[in-house]
Each structure stands twice: as C-alpha cells, then as structure tokens.
Backbone as numpy.savetxt, mean C-alpha at the origin, in Angstrom:
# Nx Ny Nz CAx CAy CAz Cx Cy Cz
-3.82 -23.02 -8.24 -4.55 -21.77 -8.09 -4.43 -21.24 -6.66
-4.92 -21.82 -5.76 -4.29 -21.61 -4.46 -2.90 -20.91 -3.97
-2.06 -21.74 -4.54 -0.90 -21.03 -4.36 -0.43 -19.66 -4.58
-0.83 -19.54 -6.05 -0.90 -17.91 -6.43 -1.59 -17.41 -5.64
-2.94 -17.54 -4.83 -3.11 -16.70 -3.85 -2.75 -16.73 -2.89
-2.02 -18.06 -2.41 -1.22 -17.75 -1.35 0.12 -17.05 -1.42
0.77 -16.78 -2.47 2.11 -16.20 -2.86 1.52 -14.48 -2.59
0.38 -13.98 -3.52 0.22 -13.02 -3.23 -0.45 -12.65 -1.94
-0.81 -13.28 -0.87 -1.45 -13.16 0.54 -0.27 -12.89 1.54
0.95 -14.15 1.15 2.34 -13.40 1.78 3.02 -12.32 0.96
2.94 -11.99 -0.16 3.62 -10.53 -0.47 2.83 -9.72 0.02
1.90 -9.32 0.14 0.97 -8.28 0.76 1.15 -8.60 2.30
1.50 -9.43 2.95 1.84 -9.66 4.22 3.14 -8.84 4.26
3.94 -9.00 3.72 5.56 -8.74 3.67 5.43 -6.73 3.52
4.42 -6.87 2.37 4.25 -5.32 2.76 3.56 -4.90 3.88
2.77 -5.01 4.03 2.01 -4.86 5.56 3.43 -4.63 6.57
3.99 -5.42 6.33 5.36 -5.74 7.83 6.23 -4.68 7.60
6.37 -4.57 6.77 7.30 -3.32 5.88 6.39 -1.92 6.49
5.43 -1.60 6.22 4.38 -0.57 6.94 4.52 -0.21 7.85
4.98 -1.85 8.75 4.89 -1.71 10.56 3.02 -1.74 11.02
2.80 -1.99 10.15 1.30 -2.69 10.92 1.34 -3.88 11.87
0.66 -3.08 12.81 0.46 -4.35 13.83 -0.41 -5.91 13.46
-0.77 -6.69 13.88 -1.50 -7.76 13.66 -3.08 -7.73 13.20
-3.66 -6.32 14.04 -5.03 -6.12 13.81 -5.35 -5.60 12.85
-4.38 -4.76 12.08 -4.29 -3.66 11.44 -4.20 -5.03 10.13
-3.15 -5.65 9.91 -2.93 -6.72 9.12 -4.05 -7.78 8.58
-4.56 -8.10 10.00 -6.05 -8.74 9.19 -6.86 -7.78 8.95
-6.87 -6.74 9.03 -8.16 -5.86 8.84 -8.16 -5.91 6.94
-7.05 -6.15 6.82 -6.31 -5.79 5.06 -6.63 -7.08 4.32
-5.85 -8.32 5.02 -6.09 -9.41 4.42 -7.17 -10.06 4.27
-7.90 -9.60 5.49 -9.68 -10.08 5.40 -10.33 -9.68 4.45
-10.09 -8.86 3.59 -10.86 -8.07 2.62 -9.82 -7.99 1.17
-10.21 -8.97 -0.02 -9.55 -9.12 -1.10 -9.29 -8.10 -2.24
-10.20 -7.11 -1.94 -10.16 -5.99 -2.89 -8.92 -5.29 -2.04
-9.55 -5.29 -0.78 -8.12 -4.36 0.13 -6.77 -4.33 -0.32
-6.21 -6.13 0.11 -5.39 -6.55 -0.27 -4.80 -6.26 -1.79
-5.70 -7.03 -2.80 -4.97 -6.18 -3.88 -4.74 -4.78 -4.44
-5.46 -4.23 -4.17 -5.20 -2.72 -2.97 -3.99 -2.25 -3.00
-4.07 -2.81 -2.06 -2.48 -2.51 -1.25 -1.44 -3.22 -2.08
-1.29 -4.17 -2.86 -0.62 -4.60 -4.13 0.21 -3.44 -5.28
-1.02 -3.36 -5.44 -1.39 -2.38 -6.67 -1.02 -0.92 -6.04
-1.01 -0.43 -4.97 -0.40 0.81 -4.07 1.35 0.31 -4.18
2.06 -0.62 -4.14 2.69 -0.66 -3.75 4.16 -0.97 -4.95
3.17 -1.35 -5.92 3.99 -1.59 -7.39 4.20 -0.29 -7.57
3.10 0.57 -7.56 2.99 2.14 -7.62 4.36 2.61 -7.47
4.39 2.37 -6.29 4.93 3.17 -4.88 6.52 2.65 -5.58
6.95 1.06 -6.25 7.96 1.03 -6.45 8.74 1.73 -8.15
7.25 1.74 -8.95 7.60 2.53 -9.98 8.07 3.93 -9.92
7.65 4.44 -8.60 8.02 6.15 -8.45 9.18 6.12 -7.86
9.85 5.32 -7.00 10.56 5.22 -6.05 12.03 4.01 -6.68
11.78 3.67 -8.40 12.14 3.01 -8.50 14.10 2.82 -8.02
14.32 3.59 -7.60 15.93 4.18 -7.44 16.20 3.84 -5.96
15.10 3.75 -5.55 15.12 3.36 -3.55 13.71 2.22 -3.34
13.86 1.39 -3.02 13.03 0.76 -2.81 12.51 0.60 -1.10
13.39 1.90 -0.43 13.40 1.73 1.02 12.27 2.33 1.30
12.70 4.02 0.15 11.13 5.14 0.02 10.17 4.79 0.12
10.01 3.53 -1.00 9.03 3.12 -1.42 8.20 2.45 -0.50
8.58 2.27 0.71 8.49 1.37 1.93 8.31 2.53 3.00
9.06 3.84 2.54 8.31 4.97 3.74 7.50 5.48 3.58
6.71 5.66 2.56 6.16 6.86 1.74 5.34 6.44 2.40
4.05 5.61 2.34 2.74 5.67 3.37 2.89 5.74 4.72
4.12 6.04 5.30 4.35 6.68 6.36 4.42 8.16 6.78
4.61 8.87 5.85 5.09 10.15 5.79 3.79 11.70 5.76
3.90 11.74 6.14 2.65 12.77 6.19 2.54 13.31 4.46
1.42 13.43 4.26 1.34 13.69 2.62 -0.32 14.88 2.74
0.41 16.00 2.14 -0.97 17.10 1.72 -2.21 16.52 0.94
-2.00 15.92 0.37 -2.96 15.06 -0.40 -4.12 14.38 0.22
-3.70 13.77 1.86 -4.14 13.46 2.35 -4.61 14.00 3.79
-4.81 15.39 3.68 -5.17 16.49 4.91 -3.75 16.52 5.77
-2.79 16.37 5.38 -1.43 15.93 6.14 -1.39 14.77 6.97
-2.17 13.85 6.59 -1.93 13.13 7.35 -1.21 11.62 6.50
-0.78 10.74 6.62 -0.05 9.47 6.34 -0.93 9.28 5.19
-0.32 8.69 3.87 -1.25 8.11 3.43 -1.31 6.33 4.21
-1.14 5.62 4.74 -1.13 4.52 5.46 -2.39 5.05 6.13
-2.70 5.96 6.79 -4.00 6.16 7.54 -4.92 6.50 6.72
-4.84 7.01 5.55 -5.87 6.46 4.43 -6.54 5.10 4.09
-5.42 4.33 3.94 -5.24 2.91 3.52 -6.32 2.22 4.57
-5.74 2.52 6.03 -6.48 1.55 7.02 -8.14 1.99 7.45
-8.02 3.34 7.50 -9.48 3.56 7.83 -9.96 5.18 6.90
-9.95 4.78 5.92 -10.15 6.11 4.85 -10.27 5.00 3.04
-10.27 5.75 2.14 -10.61 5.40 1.27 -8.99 5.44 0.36
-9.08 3.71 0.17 -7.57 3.18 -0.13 -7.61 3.10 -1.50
-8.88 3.33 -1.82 -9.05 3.79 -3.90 -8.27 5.18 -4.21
-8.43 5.94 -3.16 -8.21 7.22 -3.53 -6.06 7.34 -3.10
-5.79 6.52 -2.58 -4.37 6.64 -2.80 -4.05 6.05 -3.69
-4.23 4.62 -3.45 -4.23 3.67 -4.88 -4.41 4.70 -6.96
-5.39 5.29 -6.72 -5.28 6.23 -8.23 -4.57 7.33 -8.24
-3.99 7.78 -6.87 -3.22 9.16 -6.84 -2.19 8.59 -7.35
-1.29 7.45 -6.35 -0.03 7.38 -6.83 -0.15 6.29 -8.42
-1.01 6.08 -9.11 -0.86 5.35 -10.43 -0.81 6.36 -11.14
-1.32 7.52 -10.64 -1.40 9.01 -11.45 0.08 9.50 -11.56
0.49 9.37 -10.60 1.85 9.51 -10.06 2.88 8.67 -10.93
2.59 7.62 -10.61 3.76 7.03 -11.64 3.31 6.75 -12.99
2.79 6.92 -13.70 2.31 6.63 -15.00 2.39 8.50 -16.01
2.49 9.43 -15.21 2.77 10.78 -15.43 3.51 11.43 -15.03
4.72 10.99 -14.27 5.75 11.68 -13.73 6.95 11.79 -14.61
C-alpha cells in the first residue's frame, strides 16, 4: 500500500518538475493529498487533450489562459483554487 503512494508521490513529483516548480512551491503540493491528486487528475486531463504532444501537455499550465483572468493556470494551481482548473480541463477533455 505504501508503495502505490509512493509511486504516485513521485509521479506528481515528476510533474511538479515538468511545471518548473521550485522546491517550496513542490512541498506546498505534496503536503496536501487532495492537492496532489489534484494535480494528478489536472494532468491526465491535460494529457487526454494534448494527447498528440505530450510536451503541451507539460506547457499548458504555463501559458497564460482567459479562463483564468490571463493569468497561468499553474498560478491557479499554487495559490488560487486548483478545483476550478482541475473541472475546466475534465470539461475540456471529456467534450472536446
């Protein structure tokens, strides 16, 4: 049992790194288990829409997005409400 959460503690690490989050930014995510799967669940998203580039899928919470007052959705994620990207892009890929 452990393990599975440690398998998924380093894939959500691996995304985090992929992000370019710094260290603080990183535990701020992993410290908090809803976060983390979170950011999981953002990121399967992110590869179902993107399924053709998996690089996109790795820029997109970088990128300035209207959705999110123009600003990153990644700056959602870290200090904004990471439910509300998390259901945009499932909206996103489940209806596109």
């Amino acid at each position: 049992m452990n393990t599975m959460r440690e398998e998924r503690r380093d894939e959500v690490s691996r995304i985090l790194d992929g992000w370019g989050l710094d260290a603080l930014q990183k535990a701020q995510i992993l410290g908090d288990k809803d976060r983390a799967l979170s950011v999981l669940s953002i990121h399967e998203s992110l590869l179902c829409i993107f399924s053709e580039s998996p690089e996109r899928a790795f820029q997109w919470p970088l990128r300035p997005n209207r959705e999110f007052g123009g600003n990153p959705a990644l700056e959602e994620i870290l200090v904004g409400d990471i439910e509300k990207v998390k259901k945009y892009l499932r909206y996103h890929c489940y209806n596109a």
